[in-house]
C-alpha positions as CSV (number, residue, x, y, z in Angstrom):
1,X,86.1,19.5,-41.4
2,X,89.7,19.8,-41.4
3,X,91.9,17.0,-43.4
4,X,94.6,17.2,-41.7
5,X,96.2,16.2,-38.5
6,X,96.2,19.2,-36.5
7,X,92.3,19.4,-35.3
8,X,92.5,21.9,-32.4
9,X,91.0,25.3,-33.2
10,X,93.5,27.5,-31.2
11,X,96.6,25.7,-32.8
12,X,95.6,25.9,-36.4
13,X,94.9,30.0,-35.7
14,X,98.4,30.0,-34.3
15,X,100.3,28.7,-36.6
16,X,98.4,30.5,-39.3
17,X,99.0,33.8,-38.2
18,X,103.2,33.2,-37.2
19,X,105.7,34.7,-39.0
20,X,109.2,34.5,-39.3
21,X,111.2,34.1,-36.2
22,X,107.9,33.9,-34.1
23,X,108.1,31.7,-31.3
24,X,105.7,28.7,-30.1
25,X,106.6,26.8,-26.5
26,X,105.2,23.7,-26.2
27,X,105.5,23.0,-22.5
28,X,105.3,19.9,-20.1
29,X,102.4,20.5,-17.5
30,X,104.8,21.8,-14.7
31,X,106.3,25.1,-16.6
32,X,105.1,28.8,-15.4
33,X,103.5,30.2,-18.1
34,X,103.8,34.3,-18.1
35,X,100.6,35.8,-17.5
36,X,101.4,38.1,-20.5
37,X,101.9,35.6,-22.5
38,X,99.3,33.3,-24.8
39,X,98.6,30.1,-23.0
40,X,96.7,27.2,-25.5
41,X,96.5,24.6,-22.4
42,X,95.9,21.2,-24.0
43,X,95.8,19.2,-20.6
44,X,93.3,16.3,-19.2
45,X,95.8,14.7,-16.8
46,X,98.8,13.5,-16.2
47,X,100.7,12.4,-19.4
48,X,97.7,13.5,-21.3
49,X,98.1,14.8,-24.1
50,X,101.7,13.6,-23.9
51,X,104.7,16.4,-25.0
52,X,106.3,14.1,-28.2
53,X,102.4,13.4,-29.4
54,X,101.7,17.3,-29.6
55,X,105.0,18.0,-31.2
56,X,104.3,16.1,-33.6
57,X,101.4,17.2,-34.4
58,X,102.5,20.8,-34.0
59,X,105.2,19.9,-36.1
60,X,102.8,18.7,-39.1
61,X,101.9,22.1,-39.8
62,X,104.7,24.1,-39.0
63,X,107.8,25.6,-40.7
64,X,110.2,25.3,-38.1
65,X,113.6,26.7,-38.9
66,X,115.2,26.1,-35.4
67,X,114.5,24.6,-32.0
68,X,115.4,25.6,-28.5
69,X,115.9,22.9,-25.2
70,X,117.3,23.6,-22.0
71,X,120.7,22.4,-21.3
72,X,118.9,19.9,-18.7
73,X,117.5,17.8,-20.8
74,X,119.7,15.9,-22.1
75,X,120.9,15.3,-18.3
76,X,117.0,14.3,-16.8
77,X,115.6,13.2,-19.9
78,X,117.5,12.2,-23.0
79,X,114.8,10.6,-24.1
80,X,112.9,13.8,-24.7
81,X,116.1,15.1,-26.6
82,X,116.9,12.3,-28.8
83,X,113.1,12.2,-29.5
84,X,112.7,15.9,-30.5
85,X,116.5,15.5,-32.5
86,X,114.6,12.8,-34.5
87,X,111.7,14.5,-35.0
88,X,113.4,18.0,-35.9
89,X,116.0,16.2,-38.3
90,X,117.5,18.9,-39.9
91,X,116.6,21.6,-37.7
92,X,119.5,23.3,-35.2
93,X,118.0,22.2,-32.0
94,X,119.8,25.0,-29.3
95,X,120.5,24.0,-25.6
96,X,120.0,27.1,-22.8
97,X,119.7,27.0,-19.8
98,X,116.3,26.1,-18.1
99,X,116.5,29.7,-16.5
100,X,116.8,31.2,-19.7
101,X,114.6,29.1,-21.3
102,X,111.9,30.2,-19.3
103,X,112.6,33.9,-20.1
104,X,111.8,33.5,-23.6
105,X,108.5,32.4,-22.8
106,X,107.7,35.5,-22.3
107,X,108.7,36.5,-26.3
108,X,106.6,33.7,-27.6
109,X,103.3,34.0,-29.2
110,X,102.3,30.9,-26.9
111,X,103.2,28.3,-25.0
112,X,100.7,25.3,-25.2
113,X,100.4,23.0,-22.5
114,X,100.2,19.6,-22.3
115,X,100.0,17.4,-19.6
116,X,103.3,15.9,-19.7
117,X,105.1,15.3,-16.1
118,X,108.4,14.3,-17.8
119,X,111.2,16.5,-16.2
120,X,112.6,19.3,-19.0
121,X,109.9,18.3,-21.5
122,X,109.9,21.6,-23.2
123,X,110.9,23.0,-26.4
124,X,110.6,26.4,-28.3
125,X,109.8,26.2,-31.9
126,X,111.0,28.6,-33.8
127,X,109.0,29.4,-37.2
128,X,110.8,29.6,-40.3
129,X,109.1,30.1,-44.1
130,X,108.5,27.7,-46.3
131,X,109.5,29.8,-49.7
């Protein structure tokens, strides 16, 4: 058994096999996921698992080099932002637009789901290297 954080099967494959510049979403339970594209959908219910729990976890095995919000966040949920700027320290966290945003789910490797209904509660994670 695994010792650490990140448990779930599908996450620790994808983050093992990203490379540089590859793109994870991790998604509140509302966004439309591609039909091309990967979908690792983590939710029970509502709020469960909630969006700042799995980026964390996410975040404990991941080399992330830059981030990517939409531009309404910060409007419908600063929370969400301030959280993920926090969390993401000294990583460029980039605002788009939530049009765009969704576009580039389509260049990611995944989005994963969780059952968050917080408005905008969506970043991309960007991988980086850790050499």
């Amino acid at each position: 058994m695994k010792k650490t954080l990140l448990l779930n099967t599908a996450l620790s494959e994808l983050i093992a096999s990203l490379g540089h510049g590859d793109m994870v979403v991790i998604a509140d339970a509302g966004l439309p996921i591609p039909p091309e594209t990967r979908r690792i959908d983590l939710a029970l219910c509502r709020d469960m698992p909630p969006f700042l729990d799995t980026v964390r976890t996410v975040l404990s095995e991941m080399q992330v080099e830059r981030a990517i919000i939409a531009e309404e966040t910060g409007r419908h949920s600063p929370h969400i932002q301030t959280a993920l700027a926090q969390m993401l320290p000294a990583t460029p966290l980039e605002e788009i637009s939530h049009a765009s945003l969704k576009e580039l789910c389509r260049q990611a490797r995944a989005v994963v789901r969780t059952g968050e209904f917080t408005p905008y509660a969506n970043v991309i994670l960007v991988a980086g290297v850790v050499f």
